[in-house]
LUMSEVO-872708 format. One record per residue: residue number from 1; x, y, z of N, C-alpha, C in turn. Coordinates in pm, 1 decimal. Layout:
N
i:n_xx:n_yy:n_zz:ca_xx:ca_yy:ca_zz:c_xx:c_yy:c_zz
NUM:X:Y:Z:X:Y:Z:X:Y:Z;
...
REM end
This chain:
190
i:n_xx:n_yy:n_zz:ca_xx:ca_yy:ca_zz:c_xx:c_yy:c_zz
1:1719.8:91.7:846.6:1674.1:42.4:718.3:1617.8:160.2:639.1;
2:1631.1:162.1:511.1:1557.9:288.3:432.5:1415.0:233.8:374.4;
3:1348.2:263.9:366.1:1235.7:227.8:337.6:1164.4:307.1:234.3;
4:1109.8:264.2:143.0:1018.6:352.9:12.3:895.3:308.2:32.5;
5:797.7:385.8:112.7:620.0:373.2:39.2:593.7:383.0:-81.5;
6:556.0:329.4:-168.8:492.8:369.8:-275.0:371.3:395.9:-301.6;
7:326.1:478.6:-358.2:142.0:501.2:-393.6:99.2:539.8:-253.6;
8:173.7:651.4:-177.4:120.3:682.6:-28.2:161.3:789.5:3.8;
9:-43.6:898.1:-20.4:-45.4:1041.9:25.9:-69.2:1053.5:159.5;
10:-104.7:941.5:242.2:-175.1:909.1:375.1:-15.2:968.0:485.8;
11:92.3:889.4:434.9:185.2:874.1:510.7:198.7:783.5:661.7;
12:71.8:738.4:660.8:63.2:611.5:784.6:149.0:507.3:754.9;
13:202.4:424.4:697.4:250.5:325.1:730.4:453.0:397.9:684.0;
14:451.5:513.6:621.6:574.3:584.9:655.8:597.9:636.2:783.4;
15:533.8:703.2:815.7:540.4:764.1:970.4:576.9:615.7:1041.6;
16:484.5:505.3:1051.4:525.4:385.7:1111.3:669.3:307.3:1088.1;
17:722.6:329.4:1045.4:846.3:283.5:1014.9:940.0:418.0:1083.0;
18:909.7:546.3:1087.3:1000.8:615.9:1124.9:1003.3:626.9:1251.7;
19:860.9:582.6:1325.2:873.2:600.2:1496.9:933.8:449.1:1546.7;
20:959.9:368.9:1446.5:1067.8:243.9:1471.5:1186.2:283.8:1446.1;
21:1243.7:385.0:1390.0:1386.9:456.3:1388.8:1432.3:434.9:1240.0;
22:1360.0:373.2:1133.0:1408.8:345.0:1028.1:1390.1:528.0:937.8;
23:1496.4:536.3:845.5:1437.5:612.2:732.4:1365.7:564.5:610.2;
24:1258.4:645.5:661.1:1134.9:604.2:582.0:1090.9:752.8:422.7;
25:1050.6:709.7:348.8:983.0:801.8:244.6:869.9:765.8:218.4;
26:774.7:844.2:180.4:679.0:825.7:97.9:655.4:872.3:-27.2;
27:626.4:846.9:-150.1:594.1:901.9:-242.2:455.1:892.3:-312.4;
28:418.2:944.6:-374.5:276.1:964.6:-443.1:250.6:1076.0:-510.0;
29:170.2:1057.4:-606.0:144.9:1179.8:-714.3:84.3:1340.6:-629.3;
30:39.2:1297.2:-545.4:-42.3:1409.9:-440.1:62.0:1442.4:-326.4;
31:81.0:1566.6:-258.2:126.3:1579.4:-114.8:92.5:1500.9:-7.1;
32:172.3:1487.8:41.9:103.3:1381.6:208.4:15.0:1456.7:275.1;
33:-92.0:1368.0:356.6:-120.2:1461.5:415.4:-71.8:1500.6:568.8;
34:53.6:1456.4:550.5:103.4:1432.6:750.1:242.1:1470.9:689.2;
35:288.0:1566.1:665.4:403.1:1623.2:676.9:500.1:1614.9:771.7;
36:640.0:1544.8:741.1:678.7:1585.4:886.3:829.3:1626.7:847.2;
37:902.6:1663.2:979.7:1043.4:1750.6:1025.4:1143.7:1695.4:1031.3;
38:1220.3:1679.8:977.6:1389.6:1637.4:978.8:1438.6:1766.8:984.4;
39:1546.7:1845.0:1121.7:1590.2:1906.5:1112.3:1541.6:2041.6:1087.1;
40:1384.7:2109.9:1079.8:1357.4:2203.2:1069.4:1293.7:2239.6:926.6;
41:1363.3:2085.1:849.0:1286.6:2116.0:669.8:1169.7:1981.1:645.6;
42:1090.5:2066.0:615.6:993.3:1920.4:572.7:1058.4:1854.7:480.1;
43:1060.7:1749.7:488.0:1096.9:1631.5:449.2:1035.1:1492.4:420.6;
44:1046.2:1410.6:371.0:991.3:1248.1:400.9:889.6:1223.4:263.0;
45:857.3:1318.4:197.7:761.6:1258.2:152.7:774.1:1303.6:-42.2;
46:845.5:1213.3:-178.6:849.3:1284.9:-269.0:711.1:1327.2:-350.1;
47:691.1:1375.6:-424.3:556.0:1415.4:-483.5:635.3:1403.1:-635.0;
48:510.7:1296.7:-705.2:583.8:1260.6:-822.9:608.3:1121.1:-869.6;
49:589.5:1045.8:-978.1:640.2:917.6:-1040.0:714.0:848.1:-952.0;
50:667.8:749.6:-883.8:767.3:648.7:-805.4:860.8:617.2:-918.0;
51:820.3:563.1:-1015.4:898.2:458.6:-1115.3:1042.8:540.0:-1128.8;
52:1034.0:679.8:-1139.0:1133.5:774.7:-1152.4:1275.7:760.7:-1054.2;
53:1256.7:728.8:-920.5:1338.6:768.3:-799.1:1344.7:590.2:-756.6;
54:1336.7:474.1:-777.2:1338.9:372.2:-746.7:1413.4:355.1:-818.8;
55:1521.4:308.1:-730.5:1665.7:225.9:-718.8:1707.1:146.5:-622.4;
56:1840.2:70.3:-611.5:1877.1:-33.5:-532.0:1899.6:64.3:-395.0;
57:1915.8:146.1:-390.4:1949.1:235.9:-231.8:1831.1:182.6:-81.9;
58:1678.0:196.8:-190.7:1651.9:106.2:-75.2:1635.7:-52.3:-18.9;
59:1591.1:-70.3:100.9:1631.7:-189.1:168.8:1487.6:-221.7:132.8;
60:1386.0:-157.4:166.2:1231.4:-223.1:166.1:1156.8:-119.1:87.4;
61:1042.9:-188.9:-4.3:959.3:-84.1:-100.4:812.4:-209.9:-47.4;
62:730.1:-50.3:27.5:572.9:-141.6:26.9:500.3:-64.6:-60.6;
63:387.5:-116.5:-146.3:373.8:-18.0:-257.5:218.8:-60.4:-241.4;
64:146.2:56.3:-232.9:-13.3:71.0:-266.9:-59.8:97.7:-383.6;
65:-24.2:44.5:-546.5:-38.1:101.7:-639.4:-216.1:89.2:-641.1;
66:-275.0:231.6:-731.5:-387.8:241.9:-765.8:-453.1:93.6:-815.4;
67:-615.1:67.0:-757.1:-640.7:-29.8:-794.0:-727.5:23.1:-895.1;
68:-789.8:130.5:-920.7:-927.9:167.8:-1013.5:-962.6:80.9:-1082.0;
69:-827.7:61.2:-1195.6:-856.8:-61.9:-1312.4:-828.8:-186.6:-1231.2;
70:-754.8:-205.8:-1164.7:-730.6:-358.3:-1141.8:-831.4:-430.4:-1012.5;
71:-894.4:-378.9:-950.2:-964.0:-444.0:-828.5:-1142.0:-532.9:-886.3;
72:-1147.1:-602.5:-839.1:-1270.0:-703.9:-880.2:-1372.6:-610.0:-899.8;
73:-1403.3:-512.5:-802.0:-1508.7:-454.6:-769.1:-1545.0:-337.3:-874.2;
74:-1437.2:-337.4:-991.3:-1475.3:-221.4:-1051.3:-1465.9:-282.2:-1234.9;
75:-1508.0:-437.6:-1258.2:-1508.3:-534.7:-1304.0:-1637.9:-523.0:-1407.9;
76:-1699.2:-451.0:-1407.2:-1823.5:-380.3:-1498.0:-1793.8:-295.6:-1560.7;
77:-1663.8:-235.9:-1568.6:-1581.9:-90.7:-1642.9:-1477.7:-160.6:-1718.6;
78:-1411.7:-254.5:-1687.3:-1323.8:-335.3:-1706.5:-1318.9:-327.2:-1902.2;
79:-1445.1:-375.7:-1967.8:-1447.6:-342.3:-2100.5:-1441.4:-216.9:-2147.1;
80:-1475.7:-128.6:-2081.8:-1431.7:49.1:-2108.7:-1322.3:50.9:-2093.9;
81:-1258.8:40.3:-2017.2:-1127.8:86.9:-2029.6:-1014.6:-12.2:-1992.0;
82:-965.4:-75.4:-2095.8:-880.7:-143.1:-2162.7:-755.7:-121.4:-2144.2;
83:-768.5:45.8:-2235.3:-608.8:106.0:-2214.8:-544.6:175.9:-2079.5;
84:-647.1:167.4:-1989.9:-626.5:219.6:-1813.2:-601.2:75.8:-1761.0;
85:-655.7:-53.4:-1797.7:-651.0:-132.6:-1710.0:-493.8:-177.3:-1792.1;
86:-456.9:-190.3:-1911.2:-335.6:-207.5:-1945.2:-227.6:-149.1:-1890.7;
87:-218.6:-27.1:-1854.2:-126.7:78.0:-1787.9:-114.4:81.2:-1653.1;
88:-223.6:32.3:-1618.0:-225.7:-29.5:-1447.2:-141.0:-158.1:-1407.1;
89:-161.3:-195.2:-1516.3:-77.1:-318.9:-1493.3:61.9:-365.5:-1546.5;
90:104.3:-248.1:-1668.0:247.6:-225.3:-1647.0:308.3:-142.7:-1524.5;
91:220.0:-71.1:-1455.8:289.9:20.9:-1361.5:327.6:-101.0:-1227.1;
92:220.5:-175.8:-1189.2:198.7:-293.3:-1104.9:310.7:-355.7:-1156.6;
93:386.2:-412.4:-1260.8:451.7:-447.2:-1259.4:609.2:-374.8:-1254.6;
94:614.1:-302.4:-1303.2:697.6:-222.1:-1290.2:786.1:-179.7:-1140.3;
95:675.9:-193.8:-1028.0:729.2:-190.3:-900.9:758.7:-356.8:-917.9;
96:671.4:-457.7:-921.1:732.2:-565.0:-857.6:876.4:-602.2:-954.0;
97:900.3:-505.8:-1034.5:1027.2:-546.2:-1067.4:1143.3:-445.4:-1045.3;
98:1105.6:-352.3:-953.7:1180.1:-279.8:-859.6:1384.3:-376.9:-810.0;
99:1467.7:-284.3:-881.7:1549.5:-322.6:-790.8:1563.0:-348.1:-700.2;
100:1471.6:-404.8:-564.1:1499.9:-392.3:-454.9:1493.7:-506.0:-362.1;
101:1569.8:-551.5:-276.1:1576.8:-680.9:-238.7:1438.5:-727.0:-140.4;
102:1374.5:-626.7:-81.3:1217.4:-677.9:-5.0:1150.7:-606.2:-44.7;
103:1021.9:-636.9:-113.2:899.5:-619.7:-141.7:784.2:-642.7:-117.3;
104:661.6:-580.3:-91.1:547.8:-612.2:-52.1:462.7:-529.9:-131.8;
105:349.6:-567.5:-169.3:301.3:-479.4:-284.6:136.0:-538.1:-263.8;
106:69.5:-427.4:-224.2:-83.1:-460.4:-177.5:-160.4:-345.3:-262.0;
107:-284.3:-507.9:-281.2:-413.1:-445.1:-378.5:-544.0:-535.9:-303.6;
108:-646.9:-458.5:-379.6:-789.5:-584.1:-296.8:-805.9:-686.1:-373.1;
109:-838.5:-758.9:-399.1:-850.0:-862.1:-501.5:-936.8:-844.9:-621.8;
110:-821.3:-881.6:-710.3:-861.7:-821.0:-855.6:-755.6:-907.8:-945.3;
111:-768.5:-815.8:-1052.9:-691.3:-906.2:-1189.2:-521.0:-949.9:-1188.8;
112:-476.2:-900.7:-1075.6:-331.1:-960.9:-1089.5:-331.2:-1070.9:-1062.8;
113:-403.6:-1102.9:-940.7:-402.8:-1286.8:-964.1:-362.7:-1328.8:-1077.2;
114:-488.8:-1322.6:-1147.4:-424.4:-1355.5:-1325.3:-284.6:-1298.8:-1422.8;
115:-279.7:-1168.3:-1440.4:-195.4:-1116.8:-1485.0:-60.2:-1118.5:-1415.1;
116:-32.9:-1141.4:-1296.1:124.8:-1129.1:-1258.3:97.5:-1258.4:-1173.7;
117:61.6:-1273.3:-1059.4:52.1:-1472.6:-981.7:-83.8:-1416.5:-874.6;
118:-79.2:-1531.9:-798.4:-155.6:-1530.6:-667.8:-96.9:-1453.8:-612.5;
119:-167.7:-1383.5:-491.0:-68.7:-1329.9:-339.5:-32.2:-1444.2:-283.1;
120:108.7:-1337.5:-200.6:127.8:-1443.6:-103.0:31.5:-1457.6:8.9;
121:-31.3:-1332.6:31.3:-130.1:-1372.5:143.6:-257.1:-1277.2:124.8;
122:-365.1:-1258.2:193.9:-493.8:-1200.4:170.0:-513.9:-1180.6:306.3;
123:-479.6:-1026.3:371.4:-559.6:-999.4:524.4:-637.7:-933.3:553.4;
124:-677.0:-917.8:670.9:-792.3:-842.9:674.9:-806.9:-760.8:794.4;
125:-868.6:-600.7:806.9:-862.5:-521.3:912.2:-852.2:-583.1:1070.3;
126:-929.0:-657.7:1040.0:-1039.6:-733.0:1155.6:-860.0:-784.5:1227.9;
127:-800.6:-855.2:1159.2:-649.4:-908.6:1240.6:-624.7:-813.0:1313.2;
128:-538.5:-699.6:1261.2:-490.8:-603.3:1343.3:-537.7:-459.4:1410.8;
129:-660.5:-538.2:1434.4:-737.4:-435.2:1543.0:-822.8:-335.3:1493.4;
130:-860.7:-365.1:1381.5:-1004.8:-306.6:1333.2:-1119.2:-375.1:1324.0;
131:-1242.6:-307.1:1357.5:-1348.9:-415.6:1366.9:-1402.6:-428.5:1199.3;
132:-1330.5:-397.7:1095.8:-1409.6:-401.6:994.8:-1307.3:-517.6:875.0;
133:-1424.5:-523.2:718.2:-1356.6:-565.1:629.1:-1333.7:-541.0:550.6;
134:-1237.3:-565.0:506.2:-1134.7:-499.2:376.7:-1039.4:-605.3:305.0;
135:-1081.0:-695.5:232.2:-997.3:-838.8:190.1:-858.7:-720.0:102.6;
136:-767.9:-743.6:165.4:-648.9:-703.0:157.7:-546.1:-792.3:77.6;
137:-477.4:-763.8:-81.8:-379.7:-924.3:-150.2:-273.9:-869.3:-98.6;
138:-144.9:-891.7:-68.9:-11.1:-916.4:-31.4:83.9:-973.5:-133.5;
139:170.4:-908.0:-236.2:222.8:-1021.3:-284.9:395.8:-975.7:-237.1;
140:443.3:-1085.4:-218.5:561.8:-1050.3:-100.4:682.6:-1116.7:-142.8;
141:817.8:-998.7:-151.9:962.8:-1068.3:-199.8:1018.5:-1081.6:-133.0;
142:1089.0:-1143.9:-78.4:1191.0:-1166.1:23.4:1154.2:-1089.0:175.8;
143:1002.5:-1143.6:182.6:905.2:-1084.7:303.6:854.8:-1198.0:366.3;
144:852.3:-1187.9:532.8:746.6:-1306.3:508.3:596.0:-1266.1:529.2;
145:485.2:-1389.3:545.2:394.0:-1317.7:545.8:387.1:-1273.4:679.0;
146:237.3:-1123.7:697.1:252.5:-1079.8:820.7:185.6:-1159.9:934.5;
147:216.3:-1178.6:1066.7:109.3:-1212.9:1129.4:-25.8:-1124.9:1184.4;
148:-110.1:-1191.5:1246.7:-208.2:-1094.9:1302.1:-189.2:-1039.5:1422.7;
149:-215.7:-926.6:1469.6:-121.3:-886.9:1604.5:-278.6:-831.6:1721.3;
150:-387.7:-822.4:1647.8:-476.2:-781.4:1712.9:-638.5:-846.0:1672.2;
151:-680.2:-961.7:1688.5:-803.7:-969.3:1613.4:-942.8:-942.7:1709.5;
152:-990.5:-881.7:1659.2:-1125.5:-789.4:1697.0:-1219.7:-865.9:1649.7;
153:-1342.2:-823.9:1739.2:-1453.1:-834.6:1681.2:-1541.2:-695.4:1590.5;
154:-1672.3:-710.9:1523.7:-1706.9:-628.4:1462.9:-1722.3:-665.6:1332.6;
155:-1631.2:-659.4:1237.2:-1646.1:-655.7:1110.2:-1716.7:-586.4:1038.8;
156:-1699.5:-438.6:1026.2:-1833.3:-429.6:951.2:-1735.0:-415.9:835.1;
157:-1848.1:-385.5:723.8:-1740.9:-347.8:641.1:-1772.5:-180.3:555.3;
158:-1741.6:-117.9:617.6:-1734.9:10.0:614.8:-1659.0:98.5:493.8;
159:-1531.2:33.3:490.4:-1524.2:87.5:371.3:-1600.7:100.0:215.9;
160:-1685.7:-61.4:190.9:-1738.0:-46.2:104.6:-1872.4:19.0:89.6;
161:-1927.0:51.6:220.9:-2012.4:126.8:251.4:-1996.1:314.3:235.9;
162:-1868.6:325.1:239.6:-1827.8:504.6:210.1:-1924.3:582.3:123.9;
163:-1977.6:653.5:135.1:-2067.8:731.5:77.0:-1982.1:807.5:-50.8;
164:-2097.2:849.9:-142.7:-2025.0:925.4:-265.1:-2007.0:1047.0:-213.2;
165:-1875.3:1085.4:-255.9:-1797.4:1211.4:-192.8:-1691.1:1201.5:-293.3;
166:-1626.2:1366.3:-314.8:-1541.9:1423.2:-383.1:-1408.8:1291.4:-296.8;
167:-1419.6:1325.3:-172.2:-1286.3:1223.4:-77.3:-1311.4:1093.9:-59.1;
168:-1407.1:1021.6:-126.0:-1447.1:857.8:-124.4:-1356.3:787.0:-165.5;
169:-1250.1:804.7:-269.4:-1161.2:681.8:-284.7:-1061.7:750.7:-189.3;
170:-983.1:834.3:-148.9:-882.6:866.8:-68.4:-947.9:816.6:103.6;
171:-1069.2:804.9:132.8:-1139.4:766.2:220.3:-1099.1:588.7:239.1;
172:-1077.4:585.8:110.9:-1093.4:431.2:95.8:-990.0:344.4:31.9;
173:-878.0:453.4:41.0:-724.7:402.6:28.7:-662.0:445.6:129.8;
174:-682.1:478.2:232.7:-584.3:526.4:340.8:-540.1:369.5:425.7;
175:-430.6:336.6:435.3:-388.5:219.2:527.1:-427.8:205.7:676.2;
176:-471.8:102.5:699.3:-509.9:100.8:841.7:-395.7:129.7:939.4;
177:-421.4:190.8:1042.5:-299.1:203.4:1115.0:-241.1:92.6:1145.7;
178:-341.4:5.2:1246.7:-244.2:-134.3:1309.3:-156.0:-186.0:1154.3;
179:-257.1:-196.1:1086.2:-136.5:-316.2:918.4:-68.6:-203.6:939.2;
180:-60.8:-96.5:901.1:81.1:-3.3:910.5:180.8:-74.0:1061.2;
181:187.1:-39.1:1135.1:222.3:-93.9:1254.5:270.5:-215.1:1253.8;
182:206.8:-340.5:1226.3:255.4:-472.2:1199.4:347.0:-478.2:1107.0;
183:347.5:-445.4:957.4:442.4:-385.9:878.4:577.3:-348.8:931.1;
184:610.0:-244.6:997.7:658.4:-151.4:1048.5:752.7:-266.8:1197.9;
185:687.4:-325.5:1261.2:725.9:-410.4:1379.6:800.7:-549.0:1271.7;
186:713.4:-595.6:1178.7:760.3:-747.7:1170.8:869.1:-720.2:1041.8;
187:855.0:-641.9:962.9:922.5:-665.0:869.2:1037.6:-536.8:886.6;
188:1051.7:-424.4:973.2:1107.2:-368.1:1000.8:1257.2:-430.0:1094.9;
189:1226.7:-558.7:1117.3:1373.6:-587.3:1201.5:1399.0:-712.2:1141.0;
190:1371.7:-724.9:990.1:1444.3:-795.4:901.4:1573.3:-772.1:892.7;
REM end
């Protein structure tokens, strides 16, 4: 299967699809930070405008687009910036109208509810083997939803706890491994 990450410098849930044998990419405005080898040339990962290189070639697009403007939690800025939260949400749409026959497209909960539909589903670390929380939206095309493959105890919720740091939102967009993994297992042998 070919597979397109979108909005992913992490390269975790790409790498996860490639140690299932699929060809996988990632793209994102930044370098990955997990480089890896096809043949001796780095490879796997474009740097640059998803919207640009999305076409019907691939089979599956999971897309992490930026939440800044669109997530609940940043809902006090929301009247500042208007023309960021507008552009966030043509880009958001813009993938879900991706040529591509399976889609999955995850944000935390925020204004697409309203502006594009509900998710199909809302998960959380704690399922696939993290002890923490992170209310996770899902909105899913010709996907089904995922199951839980590991549920833990713990919960903390750590991410929203991240301290201010130059690396606090990249701290706090990186994909959990297991959801990478579950991803990668359930929707990979579609």
């Amino acid at each position: 299967m070919k597979v397109l990450v979108a909005c992913e410098f992490s390269g975790i849930v790409r790498d996860a699809f490639i140690a299932r044998g699929h060809e996988a990419w990632s793209c994102d405005l930044l370098p990955t930070e997990r480089p890896i080898n096809r043949g001796g040339i780095p490879t796997g990962h474009w740097v640059g405008d998803v919207l640009k290189i999305i076409d019907s070639s691939f089979d599956l697009m999971i897309a992490f687009p930026p939440c800044t403007h669109l997530a609940v939690s940043g809902a006090r800025w929301f009247k500042e910036k208007q023309r960021e939260q507008a552009e966030a949400i043509r880009f958001f749409q813009g993938l879900a109208d991706a040529p591509i026959n399976r889609i999955a497209i995850e944000n935390p909960i925020g204004i697409m509810s309203t502006y594009f539909r509900k998710p199909d589903q809302i998960i959380q670390p704690w399922q696939f083997g993290h002890g923490e929380v992170k209310a996770t939206c899902l909105w899913l095309k010709n996907l089904p939803p995922l199951t839980p493959t590991n549920i833990v105890d713990g919960r903390k919720p750590r991410v929203h706890h991240e301290p201010p740091s130059p690396e606090r939102w990249k701290n706090r967009s990186r994909s959990y491994q297991g959801i990478a993994e579950a991803m990668a297992q359930q929707w990979g042998t579609l």
